[in-house]
Structure formats: structure tokens, C-alpha cells
SEDRENLO-925899 format. One record per atom (N, C-alpha, C): residue in one letter; atom name; x, y, z. Coordinates in Angstrom, 3 decimals. Example, Ala and Ser with C-alpha at 12.3 -4.5 7.8 and 13.67 -1.06 7.14 Angstrom:
// residues 2
<atom type="A" atom="N" east="13.190" north="-5.690" up="7.800"/>
<atom type="A" atom="CA" east="12.300" north="-4.500" up="7.800"/>
<atom type="A" atom="C" east="13.200" north="-3.300" up="7.800"/>
<atom type="S" atom="N" east="12.850" north="-2.250" up="7.080"/>
<atom type="S" atom="CA" east="13.670" north="-1.060" up="7.140"/>
<atom type="S" atom="C" east="12.900" north="0.030" up="7.870"/>
// end
This chain:
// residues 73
<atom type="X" atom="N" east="0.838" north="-1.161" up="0.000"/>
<atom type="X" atom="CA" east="0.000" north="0.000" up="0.000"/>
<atom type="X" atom="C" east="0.896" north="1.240" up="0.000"/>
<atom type="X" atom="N" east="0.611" north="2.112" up="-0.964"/>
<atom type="X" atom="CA" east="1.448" north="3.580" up="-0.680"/>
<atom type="X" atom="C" east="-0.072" north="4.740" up="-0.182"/>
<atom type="X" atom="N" east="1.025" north="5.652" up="0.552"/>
<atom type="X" atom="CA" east="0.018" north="6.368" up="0.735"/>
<atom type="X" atom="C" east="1.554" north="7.450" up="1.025"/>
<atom type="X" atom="N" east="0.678" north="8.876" up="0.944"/>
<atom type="X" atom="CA" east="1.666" north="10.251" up="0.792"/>
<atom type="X" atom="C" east="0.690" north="10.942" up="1.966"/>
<atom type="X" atom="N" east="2.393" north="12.013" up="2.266"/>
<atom type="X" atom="CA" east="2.039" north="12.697" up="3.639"/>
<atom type="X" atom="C" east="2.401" north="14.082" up="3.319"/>
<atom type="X" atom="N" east="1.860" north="15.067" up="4.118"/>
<atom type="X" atom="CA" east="2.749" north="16.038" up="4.171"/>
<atom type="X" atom="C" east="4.314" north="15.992" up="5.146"/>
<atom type="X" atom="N" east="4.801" north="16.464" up="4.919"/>
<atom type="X" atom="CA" east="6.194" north="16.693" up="5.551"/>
<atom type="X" atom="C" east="6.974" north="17.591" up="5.740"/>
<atom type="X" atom="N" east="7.648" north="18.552" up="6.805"/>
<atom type="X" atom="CA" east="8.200" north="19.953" up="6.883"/>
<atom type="X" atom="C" east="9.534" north="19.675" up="7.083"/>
<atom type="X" atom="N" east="10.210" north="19.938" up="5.740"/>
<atom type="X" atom="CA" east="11.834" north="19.607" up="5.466"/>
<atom type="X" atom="C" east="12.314" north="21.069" up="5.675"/>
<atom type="X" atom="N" east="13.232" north="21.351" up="5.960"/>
<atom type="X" atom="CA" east="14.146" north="22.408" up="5.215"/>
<atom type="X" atom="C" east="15.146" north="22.640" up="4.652"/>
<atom type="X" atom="N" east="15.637" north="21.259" up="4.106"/>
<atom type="X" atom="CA" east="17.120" north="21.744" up="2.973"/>
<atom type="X" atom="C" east="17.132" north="20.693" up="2.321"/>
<atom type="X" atom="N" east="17.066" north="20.161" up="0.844"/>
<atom type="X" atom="CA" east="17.035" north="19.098" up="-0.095"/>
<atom type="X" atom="C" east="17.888" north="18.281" up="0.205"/>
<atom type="X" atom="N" east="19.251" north="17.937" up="1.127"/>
<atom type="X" atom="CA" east="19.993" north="17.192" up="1.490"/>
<atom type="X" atom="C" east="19.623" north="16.795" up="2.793"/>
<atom type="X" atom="N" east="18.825" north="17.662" up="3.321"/>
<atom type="X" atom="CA" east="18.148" north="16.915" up="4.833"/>
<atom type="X" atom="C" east="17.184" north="15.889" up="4.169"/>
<atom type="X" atom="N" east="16.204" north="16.556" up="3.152"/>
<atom type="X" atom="CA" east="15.206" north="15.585" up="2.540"/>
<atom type="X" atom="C" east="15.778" north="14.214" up="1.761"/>
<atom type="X" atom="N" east="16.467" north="13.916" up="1.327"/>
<atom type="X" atom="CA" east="17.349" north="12.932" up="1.119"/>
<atom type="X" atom="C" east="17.646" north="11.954" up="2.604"/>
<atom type="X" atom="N" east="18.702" north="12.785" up="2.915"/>
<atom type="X" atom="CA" east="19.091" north="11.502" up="4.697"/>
<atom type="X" atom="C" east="17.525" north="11.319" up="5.215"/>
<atom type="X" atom="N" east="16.955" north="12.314" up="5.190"/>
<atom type="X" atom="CA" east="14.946" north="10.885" up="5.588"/>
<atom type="X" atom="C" east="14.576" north="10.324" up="4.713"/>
<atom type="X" atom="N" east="14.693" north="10.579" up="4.028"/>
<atom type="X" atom="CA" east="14.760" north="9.372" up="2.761"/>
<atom type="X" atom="C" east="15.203" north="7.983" up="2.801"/>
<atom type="X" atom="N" east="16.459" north="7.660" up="3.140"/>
<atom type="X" atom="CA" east="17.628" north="6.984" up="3.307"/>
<atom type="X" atom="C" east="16.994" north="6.084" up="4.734"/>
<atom type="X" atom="N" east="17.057" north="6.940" up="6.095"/>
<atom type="X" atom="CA" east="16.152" north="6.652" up="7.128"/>
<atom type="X" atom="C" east="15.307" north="6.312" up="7.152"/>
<atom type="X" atom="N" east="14.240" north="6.568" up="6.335"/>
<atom type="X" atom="CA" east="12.762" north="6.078" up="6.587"/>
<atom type="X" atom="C" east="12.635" north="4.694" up="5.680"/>
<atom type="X" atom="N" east="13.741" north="4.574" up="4.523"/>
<atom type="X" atom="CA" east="13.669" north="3.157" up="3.968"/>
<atom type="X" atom="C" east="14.284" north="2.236" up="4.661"/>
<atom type="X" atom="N" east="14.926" north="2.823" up="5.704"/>
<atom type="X" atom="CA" east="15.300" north="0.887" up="6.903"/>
<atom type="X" atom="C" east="14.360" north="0.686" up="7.992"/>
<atom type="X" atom="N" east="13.463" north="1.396" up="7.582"/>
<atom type="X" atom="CA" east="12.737" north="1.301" up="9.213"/>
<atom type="X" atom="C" east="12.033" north="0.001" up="8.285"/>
<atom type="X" atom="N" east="11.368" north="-0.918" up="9.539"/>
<atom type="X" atom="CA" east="10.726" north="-1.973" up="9.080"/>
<atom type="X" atom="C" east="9.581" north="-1.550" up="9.034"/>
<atom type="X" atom="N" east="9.004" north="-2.731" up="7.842"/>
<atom type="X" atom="CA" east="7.328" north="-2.182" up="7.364"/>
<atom type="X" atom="C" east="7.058" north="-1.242" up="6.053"/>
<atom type="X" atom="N" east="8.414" north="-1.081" up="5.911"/>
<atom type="X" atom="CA" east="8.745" north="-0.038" up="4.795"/>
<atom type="X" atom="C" east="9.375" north="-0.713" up="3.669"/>
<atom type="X" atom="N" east="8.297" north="-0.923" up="2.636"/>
<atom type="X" atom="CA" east="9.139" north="-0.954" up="1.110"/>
<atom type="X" atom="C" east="9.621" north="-0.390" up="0.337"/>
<atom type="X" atom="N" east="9.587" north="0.904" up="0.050"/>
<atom type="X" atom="CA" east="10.139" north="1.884" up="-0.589"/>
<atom type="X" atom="C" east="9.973" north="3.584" up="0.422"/>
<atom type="X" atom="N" east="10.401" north="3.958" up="0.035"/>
<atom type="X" atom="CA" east="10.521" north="5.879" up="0.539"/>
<atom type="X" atom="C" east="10.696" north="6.992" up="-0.646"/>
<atom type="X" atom="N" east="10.314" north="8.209" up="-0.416"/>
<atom type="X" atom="CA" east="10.746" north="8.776" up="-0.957"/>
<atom type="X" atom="C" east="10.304" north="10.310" up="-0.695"/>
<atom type="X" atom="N" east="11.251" north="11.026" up="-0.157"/>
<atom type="X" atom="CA" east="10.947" north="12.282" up="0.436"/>
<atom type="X" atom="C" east="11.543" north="13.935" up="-0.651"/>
<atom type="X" atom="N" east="10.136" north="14.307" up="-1.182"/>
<atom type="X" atom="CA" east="10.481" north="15.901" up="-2.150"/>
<atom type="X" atom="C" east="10.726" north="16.980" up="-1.259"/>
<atom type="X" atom="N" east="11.631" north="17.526" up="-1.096"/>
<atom type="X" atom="CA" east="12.060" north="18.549" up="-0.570"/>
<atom type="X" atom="C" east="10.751" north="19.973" up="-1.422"/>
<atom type="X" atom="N" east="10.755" north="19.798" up="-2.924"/>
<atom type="X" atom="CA" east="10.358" north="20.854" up="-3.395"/>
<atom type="X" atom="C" east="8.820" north="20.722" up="-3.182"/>
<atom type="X" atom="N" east="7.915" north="19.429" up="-2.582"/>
<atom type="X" atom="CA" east="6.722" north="19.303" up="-2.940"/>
<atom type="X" atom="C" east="6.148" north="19.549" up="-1.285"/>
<atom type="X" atom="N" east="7.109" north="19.224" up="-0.562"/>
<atom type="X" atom="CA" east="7.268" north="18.649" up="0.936"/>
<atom type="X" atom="C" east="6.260" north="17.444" up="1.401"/>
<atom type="X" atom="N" east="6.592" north="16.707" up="0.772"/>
<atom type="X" atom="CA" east="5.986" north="15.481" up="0.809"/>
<atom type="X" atom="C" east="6.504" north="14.018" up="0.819"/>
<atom type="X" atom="N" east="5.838" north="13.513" up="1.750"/>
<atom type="X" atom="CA" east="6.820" north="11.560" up="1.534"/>
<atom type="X" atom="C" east="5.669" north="11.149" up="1.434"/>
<atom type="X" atom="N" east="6.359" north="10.265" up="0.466"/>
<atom type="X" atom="CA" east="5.274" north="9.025" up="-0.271"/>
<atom type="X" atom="C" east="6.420" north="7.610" up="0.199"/>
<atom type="X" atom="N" east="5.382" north="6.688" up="0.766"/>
<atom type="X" atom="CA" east="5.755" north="5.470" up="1.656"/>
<atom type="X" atom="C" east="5.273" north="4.440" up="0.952"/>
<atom type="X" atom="N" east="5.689" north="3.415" up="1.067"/>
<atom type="X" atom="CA" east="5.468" north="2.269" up="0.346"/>
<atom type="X" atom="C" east="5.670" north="1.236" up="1.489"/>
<atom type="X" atom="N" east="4.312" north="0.958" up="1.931"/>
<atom type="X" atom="CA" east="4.764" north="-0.181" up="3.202"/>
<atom type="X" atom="C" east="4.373" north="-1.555" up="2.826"/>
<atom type="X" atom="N" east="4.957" north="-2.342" up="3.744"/>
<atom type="X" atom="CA" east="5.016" north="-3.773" up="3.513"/>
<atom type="X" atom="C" east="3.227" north="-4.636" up="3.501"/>
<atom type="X" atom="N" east="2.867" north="-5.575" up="3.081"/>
<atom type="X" atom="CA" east="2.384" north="-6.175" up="3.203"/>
<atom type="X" atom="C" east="1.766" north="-6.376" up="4.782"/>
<atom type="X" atom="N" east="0.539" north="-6.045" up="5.397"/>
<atom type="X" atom="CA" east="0.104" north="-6.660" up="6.947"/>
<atom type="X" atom="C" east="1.077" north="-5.050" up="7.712"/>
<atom type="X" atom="N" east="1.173" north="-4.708" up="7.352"/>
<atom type="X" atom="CA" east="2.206" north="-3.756" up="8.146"/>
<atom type="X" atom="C" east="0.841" north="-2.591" up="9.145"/>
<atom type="X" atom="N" east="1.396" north="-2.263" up="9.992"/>
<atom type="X" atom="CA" east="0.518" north="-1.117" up="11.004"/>
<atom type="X" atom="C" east="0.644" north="0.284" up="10.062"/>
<atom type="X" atom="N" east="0.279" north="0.732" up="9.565"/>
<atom type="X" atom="CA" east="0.686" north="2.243" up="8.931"/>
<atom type="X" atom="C" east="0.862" north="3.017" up="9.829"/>
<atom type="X" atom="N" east="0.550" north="3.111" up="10.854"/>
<atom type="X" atom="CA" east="0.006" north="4.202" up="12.405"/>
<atom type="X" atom="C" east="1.419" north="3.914" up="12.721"/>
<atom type="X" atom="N" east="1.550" north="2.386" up="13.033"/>
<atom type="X" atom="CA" east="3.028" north="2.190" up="14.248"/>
<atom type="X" atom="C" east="3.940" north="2.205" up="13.276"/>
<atom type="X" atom="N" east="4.076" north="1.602" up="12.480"/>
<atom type="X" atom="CA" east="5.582" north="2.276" up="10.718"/>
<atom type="X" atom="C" east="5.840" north="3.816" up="10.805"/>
<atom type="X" atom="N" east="4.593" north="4.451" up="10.394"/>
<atom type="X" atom="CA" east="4.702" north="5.888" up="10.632"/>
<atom type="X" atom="C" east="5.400" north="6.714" up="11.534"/>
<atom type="X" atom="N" east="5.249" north="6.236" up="12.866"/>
<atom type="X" atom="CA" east="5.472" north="6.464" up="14.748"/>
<atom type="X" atom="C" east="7.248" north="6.399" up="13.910"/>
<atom type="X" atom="N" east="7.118" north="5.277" up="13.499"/>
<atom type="X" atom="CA" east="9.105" north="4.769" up="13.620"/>
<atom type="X" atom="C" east="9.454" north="5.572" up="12.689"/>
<atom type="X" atom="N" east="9.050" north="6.124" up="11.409"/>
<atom type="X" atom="CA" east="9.823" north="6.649" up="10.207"/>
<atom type="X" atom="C" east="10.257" north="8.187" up="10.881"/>
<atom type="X" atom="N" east="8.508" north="8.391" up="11.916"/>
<atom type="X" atom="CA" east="9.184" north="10.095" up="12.629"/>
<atom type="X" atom="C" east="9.987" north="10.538" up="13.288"/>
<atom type="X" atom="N" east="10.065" north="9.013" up="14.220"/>
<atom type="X" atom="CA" east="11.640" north="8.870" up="14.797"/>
<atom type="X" atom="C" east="12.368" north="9.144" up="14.122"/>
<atom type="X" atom="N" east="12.877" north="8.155" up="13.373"/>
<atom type="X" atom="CA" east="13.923" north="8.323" up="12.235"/>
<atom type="X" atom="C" east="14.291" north="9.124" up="11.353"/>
<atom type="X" atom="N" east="13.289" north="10.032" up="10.920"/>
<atom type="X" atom="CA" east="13.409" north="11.432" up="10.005"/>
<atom type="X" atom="C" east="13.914" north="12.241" up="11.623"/>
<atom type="X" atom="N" east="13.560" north="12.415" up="12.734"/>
<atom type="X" atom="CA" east="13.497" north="13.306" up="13.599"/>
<atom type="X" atom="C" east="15.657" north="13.313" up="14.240"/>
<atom type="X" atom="N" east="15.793" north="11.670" up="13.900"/>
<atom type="X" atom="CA" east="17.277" north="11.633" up="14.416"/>
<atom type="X" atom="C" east="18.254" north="12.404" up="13.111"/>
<atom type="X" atom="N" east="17.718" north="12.521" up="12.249"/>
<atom type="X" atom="CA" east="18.185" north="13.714" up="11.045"/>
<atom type="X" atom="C" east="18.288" north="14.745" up="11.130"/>
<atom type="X" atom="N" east="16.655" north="15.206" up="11.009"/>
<atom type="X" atom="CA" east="16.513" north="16.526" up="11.611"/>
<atom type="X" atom="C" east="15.533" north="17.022" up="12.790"/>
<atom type="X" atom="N" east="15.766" north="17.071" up="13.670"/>
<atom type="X" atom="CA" east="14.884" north="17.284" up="14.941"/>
<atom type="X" atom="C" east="13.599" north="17.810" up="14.913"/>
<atom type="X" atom="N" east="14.211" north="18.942" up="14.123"/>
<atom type="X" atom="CA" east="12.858" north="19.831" up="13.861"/>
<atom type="X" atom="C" east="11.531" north="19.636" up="12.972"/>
<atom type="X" atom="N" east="11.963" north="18.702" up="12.086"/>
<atom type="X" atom="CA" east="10.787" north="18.291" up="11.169"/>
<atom type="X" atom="C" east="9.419" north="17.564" up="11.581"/>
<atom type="X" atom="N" east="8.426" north="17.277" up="10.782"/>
<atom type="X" atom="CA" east="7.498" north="16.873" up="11.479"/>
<atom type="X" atom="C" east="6.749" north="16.487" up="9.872"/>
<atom type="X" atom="N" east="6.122" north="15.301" up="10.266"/>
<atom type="X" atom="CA" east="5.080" north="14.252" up="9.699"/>
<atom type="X" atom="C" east="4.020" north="14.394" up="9.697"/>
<atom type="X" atom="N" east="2.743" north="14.930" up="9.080"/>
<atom type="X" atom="CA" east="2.018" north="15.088" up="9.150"/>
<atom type="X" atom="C" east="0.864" north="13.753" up="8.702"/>
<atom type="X" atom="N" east="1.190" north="12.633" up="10.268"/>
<atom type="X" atom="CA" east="0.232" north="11.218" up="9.596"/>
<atom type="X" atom="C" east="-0.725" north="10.626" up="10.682"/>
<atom type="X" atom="N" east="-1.164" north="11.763" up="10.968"/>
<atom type="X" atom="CA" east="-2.193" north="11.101" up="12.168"/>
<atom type="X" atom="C" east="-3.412" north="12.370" up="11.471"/>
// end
């Protein structure tokens, strides 16, 4: 299942490393974060929680950049 979020990046090389991050989190088949659109589009696994995947990718974008934020609840 993919589904797209909003997302508040601020520099096209930050949007990249969550990129990078949010494709090892488990539950996650693909990633892909636009700096210019501010948006990630997720590609999760098969049976996967979207809610609790999500929880982990914000972590993981957040150990990048602190300040950013996911807009998936």
C-alpha cells in the first residue's frame, strides 16, 4: 500500500538523509521524500501497522533533523 504525507523539510539534502532513514525502518518498502513538494510518499510492507511504521519513520526522520514533522495522524 502507498500512501503520501505532508512533511516539513528544510534543505534538499536533509530531505534525502529521511529518505535513506525512513527506507530501513521496518514495514517499509520503498521511501521517498520531495524537498520541493514537501511530501513523503511510503510504500509499506504487506500486513504492516501504517500508524506504528509511521510512529518509527518520525523517529527516524526526527534523528536527522529534529525539527521536522510528519504530518500522519
Amino acid at each position: 500500500m502507498r500512501k503520501s504525507y505532508k512533511i516539513e523539510v528544510d534543505c534538499a539534502v536533509c530531505a534525502l538523509k529521511m529518505e535513506e532513514a525512513a527506507k530501513k525502518v521496518e514495514g517499509i518498502e520503498d521511501a521517498a521524500v520531495s524537498f520541493m513538494t514537501q511530501k513523503i510518499r511510503v510504500e509499506f510492507a504487506d500486513g504492516a501497522d501504517t500508524a506504528a511504521v509511521m510512529a518509527l519513520v518520525s523517529q527516524a526522520c526526527k534523528k536527522v533533523e529534529p525539527d521536522c514533522r510528519i504530518f500522519y495522524q
